[in-house]
PDB file of N, CA, C, O and CB in Angstrom:
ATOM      1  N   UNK A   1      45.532  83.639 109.852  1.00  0.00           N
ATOM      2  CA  UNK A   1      46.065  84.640 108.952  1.00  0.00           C
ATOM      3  C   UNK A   1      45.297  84.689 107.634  1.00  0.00           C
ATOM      4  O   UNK A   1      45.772  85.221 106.631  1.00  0.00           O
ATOM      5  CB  UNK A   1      47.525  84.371 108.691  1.00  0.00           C
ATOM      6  N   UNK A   2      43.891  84.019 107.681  1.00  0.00           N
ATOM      7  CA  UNK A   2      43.450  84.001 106.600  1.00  0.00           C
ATOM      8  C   UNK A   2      42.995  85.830 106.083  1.00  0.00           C
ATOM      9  O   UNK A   2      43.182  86.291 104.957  1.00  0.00           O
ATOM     10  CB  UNK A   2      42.288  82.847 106.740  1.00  0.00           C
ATOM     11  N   UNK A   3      42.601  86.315 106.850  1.00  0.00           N
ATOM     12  CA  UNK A   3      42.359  87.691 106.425  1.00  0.00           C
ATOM     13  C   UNK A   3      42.703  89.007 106.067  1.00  0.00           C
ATOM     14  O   UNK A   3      42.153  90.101 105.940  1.00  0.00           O
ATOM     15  CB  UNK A   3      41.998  87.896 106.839  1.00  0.00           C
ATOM     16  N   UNK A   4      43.927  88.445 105.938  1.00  0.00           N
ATOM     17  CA  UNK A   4      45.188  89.263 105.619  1.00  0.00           C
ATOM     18  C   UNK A   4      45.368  89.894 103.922  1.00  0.00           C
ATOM     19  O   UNK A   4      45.880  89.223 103.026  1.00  0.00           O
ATOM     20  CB  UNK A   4      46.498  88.172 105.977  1.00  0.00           C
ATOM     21  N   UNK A   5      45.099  90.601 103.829  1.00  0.00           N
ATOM     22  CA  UNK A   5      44.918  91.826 102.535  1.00  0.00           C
ATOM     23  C   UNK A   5      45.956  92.299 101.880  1.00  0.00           C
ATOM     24  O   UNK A   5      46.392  92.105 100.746  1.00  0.00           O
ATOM     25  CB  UNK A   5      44.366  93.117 102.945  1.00  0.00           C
ATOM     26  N   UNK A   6      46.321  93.021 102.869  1.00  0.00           N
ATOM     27  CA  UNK A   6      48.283  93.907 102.326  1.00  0.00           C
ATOM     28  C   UNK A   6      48.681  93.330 103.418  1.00  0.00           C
ATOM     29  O   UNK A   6      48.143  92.719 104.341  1.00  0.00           O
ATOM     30  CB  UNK A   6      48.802  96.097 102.293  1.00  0.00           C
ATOM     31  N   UNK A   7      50.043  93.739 103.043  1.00  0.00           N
ATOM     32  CA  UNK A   7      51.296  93.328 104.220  1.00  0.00           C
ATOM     33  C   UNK A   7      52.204  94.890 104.166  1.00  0.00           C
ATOM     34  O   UNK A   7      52.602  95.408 103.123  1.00  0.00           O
ATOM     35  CB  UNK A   7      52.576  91.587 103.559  1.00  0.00           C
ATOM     36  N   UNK A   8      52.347  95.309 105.201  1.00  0.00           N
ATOM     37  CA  UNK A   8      53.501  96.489 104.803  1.00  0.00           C
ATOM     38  C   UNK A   8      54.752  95.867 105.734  1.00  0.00           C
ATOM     39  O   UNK A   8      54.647  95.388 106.863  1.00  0.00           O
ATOM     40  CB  UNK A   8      52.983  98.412 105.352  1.00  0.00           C
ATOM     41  N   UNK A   9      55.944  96.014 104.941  1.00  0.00           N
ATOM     42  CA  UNK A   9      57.103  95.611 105.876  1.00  0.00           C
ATOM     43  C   UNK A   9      58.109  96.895 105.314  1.00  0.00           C
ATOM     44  O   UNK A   9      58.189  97.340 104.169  1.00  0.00           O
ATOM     45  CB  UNK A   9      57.784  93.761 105.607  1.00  0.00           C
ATOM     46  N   UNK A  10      58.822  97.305 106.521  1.00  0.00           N
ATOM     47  CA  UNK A  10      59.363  98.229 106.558  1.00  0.00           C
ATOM     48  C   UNK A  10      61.057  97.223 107.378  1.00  0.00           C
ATOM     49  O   UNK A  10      61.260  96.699 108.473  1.00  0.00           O
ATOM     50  CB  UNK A  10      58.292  99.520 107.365  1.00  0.00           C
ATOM     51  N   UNK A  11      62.231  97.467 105.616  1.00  0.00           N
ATOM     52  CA  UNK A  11      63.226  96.866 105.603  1.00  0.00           C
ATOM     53  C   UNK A  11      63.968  97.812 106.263  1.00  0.00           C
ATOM     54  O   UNK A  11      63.857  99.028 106.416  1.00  0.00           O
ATOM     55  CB  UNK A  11      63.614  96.402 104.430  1.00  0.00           C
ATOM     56  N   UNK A  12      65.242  96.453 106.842  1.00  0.00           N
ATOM     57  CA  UNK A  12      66.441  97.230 107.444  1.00  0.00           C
ATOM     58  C   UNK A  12      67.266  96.125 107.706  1.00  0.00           C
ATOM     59  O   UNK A  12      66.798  95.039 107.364  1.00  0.00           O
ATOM     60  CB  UNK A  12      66.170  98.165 108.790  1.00  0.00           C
ATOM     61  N   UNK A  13      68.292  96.128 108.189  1.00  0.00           N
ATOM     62  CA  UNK A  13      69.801  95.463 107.808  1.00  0.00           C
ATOM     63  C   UNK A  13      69.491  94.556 108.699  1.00  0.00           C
ATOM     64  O   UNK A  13      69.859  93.445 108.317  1.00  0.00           O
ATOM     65  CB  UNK A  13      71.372  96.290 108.027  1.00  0.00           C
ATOM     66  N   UNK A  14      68.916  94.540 109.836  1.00  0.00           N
ATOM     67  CA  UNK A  14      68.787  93.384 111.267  1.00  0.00           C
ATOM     68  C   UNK A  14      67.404  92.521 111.277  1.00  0.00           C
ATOM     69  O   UNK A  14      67.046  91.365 111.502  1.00  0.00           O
ATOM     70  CB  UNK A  14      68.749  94.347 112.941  1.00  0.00           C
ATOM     71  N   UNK A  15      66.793  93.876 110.867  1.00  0.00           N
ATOM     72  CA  UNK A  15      65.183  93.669 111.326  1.00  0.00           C
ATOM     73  C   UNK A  15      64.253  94.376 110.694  1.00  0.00           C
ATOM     74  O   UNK A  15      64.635  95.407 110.140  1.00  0.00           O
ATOM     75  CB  UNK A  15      64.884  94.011 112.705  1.00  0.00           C
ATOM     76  N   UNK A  16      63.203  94.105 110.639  1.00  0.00           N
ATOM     77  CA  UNK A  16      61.911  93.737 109.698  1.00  0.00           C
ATOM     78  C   UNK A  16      60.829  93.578 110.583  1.00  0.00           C
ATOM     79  O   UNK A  16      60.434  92.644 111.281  1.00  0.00           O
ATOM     80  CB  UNK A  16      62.039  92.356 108.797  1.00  0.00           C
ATOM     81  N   UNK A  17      60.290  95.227 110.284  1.00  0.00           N
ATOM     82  CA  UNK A  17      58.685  95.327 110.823  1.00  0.00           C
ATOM     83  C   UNK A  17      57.703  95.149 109.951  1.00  0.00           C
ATOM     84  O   UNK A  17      57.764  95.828 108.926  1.00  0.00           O
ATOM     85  CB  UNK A  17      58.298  96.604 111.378  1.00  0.00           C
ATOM     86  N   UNK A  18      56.619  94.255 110.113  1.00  0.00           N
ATOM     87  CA  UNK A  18      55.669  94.143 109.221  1.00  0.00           C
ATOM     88  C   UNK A  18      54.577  94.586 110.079  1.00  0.00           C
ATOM     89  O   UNK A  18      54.579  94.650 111.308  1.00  0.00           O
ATOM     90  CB  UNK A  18      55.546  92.798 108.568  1.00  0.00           C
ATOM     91  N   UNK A  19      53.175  95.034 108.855  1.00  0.00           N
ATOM     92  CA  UNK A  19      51.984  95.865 109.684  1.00  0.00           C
ATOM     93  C   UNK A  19      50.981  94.554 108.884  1.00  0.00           C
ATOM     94  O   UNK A  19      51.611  93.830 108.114  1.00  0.00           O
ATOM     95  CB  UNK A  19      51.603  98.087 109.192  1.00  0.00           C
ATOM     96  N   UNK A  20      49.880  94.340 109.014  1.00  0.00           N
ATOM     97  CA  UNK A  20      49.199  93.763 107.939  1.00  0.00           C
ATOM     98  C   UNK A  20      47.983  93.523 108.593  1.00  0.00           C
ATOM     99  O   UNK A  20      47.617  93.047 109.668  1.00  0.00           O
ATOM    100  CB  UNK A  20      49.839  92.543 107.289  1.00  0.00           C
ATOM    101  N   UNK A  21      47.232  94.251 107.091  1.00  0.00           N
ATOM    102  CA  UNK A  21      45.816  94.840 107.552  1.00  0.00           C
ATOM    103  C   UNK A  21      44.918  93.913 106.450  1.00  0.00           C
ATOM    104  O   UNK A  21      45.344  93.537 105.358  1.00  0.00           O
ATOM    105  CB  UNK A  21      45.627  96.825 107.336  1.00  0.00           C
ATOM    106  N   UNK A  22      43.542  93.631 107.014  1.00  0.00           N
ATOM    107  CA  UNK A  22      42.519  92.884 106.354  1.00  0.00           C
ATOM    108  C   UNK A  22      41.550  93.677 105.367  1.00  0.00           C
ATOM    109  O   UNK A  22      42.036  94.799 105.233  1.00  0.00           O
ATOM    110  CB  UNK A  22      41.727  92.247 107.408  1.00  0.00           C
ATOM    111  N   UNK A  23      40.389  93.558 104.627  1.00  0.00           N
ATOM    112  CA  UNK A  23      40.487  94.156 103.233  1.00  0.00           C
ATOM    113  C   UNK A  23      39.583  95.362 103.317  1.00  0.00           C
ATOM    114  O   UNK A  23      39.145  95.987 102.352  1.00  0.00           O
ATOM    115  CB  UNK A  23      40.023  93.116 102.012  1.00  0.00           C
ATOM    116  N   UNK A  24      39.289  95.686 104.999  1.00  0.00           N
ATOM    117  CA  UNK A  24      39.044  97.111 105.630  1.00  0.00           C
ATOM    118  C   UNK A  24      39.900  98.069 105.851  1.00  0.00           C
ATOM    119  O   UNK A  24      39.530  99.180 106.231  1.00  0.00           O
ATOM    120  CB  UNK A  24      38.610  97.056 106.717  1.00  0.00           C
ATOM    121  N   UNK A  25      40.953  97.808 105.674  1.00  0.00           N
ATOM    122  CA  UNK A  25      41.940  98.512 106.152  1.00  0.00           C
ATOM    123  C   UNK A  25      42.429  98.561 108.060  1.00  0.00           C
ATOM    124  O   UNK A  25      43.014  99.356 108.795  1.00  0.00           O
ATOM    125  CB  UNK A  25      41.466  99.848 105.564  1.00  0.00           C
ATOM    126  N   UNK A  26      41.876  97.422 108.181  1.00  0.00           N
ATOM    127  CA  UNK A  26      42.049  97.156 110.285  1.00  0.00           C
ATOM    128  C   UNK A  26      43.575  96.935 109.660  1.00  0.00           C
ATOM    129  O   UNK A  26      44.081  96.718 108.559  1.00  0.00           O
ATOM    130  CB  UNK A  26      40.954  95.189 111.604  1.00  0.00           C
ATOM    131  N   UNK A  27      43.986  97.117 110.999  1.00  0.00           N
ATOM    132  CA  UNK A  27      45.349  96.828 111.417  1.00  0.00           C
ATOM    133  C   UNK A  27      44.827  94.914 112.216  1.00  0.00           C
ATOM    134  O   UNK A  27      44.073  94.733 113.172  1.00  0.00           O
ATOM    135  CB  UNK A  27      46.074  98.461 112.832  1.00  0.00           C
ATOM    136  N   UNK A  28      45.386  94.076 111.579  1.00  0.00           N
ATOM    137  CA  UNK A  28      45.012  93.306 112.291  1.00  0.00           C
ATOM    138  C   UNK A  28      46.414  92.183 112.796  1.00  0.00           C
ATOM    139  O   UNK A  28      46.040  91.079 113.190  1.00  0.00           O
ATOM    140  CB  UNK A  28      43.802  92.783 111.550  1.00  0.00           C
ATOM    141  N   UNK A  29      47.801  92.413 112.790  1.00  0.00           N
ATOM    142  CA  UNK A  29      48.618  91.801 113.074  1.00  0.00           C
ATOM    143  C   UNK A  29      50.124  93.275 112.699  1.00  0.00           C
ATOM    144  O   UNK A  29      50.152  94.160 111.844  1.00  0.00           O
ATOM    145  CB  UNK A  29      48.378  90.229 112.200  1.00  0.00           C
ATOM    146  N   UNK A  30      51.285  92.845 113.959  1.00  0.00           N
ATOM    147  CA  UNK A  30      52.191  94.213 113.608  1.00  0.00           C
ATOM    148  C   UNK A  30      53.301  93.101 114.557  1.00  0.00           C
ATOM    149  O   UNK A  30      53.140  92.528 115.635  1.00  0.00           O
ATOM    150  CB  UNK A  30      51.577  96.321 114.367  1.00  0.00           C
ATOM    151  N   UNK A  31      54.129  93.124 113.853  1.00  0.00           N
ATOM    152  CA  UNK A  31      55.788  92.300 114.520  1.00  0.00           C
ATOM    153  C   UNK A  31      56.937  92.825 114.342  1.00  0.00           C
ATOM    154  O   UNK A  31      57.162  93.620 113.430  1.00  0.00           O
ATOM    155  CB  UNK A  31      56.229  90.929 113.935  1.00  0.00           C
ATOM    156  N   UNK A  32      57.674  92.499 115.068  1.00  0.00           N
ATOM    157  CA  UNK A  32      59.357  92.688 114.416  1.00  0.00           C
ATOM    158  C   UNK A  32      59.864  91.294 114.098  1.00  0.00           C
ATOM    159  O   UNK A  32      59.433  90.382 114.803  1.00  0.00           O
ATOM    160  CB  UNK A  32      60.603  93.431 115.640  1.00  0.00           C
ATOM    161  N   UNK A  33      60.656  91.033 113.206  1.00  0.00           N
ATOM    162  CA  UNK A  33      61.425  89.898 112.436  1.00  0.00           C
ATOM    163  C   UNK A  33      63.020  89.972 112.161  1.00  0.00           C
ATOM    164  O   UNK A  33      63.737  90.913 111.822  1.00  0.00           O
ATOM    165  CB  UNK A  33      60.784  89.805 111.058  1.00  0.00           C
ATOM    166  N   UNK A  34      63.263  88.765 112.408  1.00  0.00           N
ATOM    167  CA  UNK A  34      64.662  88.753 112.059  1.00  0.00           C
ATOM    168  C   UNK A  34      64.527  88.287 110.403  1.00  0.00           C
ATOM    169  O   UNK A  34      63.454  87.720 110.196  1.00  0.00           O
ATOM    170  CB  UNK A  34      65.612  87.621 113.137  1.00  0.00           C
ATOM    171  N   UNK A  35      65.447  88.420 109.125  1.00  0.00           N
ATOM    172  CA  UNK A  35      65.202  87.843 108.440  1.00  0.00           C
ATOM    173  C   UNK A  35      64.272  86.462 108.173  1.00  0.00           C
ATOM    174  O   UNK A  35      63.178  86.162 107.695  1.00  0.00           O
ATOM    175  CB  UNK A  35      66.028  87.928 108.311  1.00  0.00           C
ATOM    176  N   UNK A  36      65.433  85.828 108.799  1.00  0.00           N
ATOM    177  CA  UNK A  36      65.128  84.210 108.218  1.00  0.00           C
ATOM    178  C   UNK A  36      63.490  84.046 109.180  1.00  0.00           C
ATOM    179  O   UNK A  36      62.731  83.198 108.710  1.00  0.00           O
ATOM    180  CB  UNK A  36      66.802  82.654 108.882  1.00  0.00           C
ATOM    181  N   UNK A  37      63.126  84.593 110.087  1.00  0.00           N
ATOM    182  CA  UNK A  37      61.666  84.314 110.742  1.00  0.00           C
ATOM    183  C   UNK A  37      60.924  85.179 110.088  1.00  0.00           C
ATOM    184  O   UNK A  37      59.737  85.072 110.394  1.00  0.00           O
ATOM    185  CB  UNK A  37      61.462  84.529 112.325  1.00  0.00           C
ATOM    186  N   UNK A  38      61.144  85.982 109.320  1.00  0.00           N
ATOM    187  CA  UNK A  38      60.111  86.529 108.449  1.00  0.00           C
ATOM    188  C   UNK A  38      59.422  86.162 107.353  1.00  0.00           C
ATOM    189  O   UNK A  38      58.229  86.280 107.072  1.00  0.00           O
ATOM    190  CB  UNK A  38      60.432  87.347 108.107  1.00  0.00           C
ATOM    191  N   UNK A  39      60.945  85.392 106.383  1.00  0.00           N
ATOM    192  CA  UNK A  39      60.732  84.353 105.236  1.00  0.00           C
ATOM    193  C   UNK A  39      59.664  83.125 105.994  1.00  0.00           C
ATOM    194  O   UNK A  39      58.791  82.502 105.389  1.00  0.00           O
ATOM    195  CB  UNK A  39      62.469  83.617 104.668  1.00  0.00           C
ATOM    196  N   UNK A  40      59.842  83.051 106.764  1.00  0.00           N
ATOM    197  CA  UNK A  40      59.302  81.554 107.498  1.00  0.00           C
ATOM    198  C   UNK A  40      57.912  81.999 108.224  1.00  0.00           C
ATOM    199  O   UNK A  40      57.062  81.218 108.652  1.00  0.00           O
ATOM    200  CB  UNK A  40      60.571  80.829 108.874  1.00  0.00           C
ATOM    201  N   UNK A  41      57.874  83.101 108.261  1.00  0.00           N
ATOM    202  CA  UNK A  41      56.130  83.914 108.287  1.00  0.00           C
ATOM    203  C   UNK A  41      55.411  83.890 107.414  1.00  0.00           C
ATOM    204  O   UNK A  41      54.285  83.401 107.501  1.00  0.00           O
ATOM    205  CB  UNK A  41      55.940  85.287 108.410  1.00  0.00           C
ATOM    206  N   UNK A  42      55.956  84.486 106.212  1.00  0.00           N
ATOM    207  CA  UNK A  42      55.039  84.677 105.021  1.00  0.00           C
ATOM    208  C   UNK A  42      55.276  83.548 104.273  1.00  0.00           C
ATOM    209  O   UNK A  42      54.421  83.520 103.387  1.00  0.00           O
ATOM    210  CB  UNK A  42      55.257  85.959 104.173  1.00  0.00           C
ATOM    211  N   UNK A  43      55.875  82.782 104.207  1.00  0.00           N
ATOM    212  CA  UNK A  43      56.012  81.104 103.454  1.00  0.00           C
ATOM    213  C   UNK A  43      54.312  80.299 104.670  1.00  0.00           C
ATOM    214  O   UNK A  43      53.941  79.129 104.570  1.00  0.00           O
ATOM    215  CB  UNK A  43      58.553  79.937 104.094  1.00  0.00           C
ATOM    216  N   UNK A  44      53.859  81.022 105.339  1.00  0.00           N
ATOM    217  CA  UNK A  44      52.787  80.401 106.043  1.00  0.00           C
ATOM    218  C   UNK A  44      51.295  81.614 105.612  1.00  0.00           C
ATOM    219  O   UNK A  44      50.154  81.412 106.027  1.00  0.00           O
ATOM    220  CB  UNK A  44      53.325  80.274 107.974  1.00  0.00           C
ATOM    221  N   UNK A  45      51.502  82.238 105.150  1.00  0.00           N
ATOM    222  CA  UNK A  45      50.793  83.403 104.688  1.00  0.00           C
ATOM    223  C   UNK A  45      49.853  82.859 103.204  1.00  0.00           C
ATOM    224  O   UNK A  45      50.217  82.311 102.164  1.00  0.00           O
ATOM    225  CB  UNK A  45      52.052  84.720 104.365  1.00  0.00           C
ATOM    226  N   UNK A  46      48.739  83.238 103.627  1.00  0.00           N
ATOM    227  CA  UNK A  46      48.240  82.892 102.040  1.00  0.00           C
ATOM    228  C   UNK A  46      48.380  84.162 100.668  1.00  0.00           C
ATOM    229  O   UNK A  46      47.901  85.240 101.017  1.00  0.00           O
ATOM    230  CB  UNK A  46      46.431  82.537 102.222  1.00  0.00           C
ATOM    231  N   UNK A  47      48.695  84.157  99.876  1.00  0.00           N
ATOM    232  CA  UNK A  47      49.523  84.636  98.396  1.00  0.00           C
ATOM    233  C   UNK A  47      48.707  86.519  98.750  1.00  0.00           C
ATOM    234  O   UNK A  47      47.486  86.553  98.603  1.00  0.00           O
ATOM    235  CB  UNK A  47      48.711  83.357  96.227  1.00  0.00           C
ATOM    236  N   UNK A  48      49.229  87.544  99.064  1.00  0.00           N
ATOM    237  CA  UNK A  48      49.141  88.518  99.433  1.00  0.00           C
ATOM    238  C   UNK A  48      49.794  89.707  98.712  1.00  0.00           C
ATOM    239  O   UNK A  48      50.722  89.287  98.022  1.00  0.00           O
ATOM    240  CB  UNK A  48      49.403  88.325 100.463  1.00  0.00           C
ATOM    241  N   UNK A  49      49.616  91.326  98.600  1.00  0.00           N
ATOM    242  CA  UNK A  49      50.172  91.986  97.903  1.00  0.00           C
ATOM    243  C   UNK A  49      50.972  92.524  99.094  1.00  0.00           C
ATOM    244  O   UNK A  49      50.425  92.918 100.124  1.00  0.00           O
ATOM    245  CB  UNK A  49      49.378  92.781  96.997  1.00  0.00           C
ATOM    246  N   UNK A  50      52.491  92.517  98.870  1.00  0.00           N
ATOM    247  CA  UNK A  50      52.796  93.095 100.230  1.00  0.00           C
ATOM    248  C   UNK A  50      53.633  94.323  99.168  1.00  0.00           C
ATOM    249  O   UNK A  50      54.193  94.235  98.075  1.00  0.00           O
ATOM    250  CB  UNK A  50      53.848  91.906 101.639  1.00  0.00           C
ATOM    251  N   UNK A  51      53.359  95.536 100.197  1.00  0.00           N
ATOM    252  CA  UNK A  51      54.574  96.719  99.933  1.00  0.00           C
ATOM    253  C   UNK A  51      55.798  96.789 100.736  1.00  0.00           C
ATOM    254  O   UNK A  51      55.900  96.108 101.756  1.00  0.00           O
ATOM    255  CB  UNK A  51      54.038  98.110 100.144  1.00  0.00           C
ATOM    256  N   UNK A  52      56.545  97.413 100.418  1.00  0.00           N
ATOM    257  CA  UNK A  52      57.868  97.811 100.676  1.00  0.00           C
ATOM    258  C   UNK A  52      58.008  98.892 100.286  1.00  0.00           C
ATOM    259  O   UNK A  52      57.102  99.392  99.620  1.00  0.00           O
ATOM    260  CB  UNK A  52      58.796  97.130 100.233  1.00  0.00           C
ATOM    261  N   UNK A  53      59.658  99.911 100.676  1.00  0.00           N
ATOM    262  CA  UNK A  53      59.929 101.153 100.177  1.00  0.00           C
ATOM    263  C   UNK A  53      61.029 100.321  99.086  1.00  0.00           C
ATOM    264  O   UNK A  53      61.105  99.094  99.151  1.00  0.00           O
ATOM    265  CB  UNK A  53      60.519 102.455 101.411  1.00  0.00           C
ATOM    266  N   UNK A  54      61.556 100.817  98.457  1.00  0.00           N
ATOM    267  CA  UNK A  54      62.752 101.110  97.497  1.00  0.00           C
ATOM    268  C   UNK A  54      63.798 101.350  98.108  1.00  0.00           C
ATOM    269  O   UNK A  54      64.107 102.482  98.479  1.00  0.00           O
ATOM    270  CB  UNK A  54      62.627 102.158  96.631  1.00  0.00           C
ATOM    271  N   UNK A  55      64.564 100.205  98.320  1.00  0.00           N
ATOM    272  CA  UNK A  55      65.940 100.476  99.179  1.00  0.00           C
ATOM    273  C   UNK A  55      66.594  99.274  98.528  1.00  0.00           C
ATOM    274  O   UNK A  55      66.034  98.340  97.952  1.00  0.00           O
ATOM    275  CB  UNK A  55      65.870 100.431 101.086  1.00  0.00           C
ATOM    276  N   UNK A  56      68.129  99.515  98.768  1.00  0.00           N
ATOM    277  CA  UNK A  56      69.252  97.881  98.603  1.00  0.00           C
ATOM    278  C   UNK A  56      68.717  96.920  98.419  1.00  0.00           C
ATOM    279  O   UNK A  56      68.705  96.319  97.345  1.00  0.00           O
ATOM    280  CB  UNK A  56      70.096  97.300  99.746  1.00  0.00           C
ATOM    281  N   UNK A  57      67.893  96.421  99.940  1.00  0.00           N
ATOM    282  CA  UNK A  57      67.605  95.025  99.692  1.00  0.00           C
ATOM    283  C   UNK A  57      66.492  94.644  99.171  1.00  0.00           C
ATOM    284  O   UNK A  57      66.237  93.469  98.910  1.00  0.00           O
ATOM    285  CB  UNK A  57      67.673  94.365 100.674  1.00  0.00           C
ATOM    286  N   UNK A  58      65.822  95.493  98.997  1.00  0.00           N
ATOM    287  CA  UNK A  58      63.680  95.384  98.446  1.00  0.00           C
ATOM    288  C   UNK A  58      64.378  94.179  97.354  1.00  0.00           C
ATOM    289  O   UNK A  58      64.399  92.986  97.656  1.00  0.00           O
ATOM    290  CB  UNK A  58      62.405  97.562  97.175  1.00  0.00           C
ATOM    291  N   UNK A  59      64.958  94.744  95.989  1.00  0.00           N
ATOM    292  CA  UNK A  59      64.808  93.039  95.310  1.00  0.00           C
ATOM    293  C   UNK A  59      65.070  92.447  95.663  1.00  0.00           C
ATOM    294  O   UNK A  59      64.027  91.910  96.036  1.00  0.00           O
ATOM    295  CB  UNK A  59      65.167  92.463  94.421  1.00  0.00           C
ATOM    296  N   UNK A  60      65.967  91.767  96.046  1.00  0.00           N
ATOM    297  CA  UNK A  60      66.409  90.753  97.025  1.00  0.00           C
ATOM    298  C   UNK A  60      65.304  90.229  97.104  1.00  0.00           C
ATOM    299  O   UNK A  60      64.800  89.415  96.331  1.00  0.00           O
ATOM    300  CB  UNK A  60      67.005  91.110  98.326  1.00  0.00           C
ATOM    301  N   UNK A  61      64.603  90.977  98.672  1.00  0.00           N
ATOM    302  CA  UNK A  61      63.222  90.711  99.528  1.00  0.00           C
ATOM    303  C   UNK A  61      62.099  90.364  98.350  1.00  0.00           C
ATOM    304  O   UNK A  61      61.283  89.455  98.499  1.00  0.00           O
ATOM    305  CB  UNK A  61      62.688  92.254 100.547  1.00  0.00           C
ATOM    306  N   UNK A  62      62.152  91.121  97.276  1.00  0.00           N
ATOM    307  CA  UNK A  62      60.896  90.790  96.164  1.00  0.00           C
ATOM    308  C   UNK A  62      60.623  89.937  95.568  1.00  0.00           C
ATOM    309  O   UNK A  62      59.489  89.539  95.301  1.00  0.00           O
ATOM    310  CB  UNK A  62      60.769  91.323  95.282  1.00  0.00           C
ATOM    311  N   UNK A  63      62.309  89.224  95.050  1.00  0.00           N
ATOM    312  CA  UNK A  63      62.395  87.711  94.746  1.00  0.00           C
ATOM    313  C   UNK A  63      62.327  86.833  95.481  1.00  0.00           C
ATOM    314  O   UNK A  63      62.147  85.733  94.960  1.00  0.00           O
ATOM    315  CB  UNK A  63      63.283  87.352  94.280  1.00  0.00           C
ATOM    316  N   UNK A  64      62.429  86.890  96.908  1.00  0.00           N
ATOM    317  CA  UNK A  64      62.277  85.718  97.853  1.00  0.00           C
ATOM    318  C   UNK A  64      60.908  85.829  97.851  1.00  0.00           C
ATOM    319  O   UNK A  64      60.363  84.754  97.599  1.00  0.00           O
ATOM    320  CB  UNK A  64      62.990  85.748  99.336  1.00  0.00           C
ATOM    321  N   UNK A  65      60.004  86.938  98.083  1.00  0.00           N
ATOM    322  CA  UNK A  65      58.643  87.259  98.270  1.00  0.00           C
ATOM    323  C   UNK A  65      57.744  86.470  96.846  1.00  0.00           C
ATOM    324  O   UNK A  65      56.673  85.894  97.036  1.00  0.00           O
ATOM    325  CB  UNK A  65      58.536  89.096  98.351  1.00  0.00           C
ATOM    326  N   UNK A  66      58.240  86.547  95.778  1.00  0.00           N
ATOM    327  CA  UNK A  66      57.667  86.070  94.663  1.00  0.00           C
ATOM    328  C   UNK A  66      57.946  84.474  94.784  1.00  0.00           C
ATOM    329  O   UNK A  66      56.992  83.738  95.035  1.00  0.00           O
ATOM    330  CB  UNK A  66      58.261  86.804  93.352  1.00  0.00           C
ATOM    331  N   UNK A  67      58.821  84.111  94.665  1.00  0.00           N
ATOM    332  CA  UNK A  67      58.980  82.698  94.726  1.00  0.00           C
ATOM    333  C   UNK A  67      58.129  82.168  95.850  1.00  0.00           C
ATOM    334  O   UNK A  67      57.999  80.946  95.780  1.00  0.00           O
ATOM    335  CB  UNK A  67      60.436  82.316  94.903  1.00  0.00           C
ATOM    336  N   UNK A  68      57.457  82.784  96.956  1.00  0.00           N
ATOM    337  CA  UNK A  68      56.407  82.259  97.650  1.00  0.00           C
ATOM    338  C   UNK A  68      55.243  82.815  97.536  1.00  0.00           C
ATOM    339  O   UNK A  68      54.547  83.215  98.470  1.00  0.00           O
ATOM    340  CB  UNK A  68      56.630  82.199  98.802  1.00  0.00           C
ATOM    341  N   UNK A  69      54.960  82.865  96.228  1.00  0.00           N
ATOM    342  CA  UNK A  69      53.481  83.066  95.442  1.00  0.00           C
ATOM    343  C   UNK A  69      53.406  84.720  95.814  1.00  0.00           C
ATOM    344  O   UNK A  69      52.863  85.399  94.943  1.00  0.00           O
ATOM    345  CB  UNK A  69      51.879  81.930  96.210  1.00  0.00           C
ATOM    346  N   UNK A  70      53.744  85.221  96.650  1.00  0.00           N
ATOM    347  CA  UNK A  70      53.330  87.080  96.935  1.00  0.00           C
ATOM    348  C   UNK A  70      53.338  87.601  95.784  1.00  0.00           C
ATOM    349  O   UNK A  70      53.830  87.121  94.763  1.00  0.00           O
ATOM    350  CB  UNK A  70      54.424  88.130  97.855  1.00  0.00           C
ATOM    351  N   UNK A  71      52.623  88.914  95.951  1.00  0.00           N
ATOM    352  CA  UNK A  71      53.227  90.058  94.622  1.00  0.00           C
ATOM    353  C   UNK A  71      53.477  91.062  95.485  1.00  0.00           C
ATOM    354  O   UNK A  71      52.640  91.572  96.230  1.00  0.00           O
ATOM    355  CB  UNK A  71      52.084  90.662  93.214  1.00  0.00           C
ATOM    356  N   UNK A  72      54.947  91.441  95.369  1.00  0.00           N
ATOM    357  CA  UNK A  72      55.602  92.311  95.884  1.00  0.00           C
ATOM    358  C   UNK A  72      55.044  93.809  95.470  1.00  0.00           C
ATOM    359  O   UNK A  72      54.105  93.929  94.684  1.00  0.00           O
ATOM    360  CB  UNK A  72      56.935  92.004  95.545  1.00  0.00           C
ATOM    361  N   UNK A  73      55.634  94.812  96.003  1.00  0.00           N
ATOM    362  CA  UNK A  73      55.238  96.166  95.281  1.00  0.00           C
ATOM    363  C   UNK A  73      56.361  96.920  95.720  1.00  0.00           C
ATOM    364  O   UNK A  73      56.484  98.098  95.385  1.00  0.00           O
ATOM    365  CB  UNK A  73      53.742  96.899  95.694  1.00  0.00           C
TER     366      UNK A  73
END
């Protein structure tokens, strides 16, 4: 996972799709996640800009995301 650039995760109440592309813009990894295996994805991720949309839980997700070095967006 070293080549990992952005992260896009696209939130929702169950589950959590992430896309995450290297600093070409490849698509180079795409999952579905339950919460807690997502935190436990990117806690293995090296420090990345990941996006999100603007919904309920994004802060939430932004502060868990920051406290493991990310910068959210």
């Amino acid at each position: 996972m070293e080549n990992i650039a952005l992260i896009g995760i696209d939130l929702g109440k169950n589950s959590f799709h992430i896309h995450c592309q290297d600093h070409r813009g490849k698509a180079v990894y795409r999952k579905k996640f339950t919460r807690p295996k997502l935190i436990e994805f990117l806690a293995t991720c090296p420090a990345t800009t990941i996006a999100m949309e603007a919904c309920g839980g994004s802060h939430f997700m932004a502060r868990k995301l920051a406290e493991l070095g990310h910068f959210p967006k």
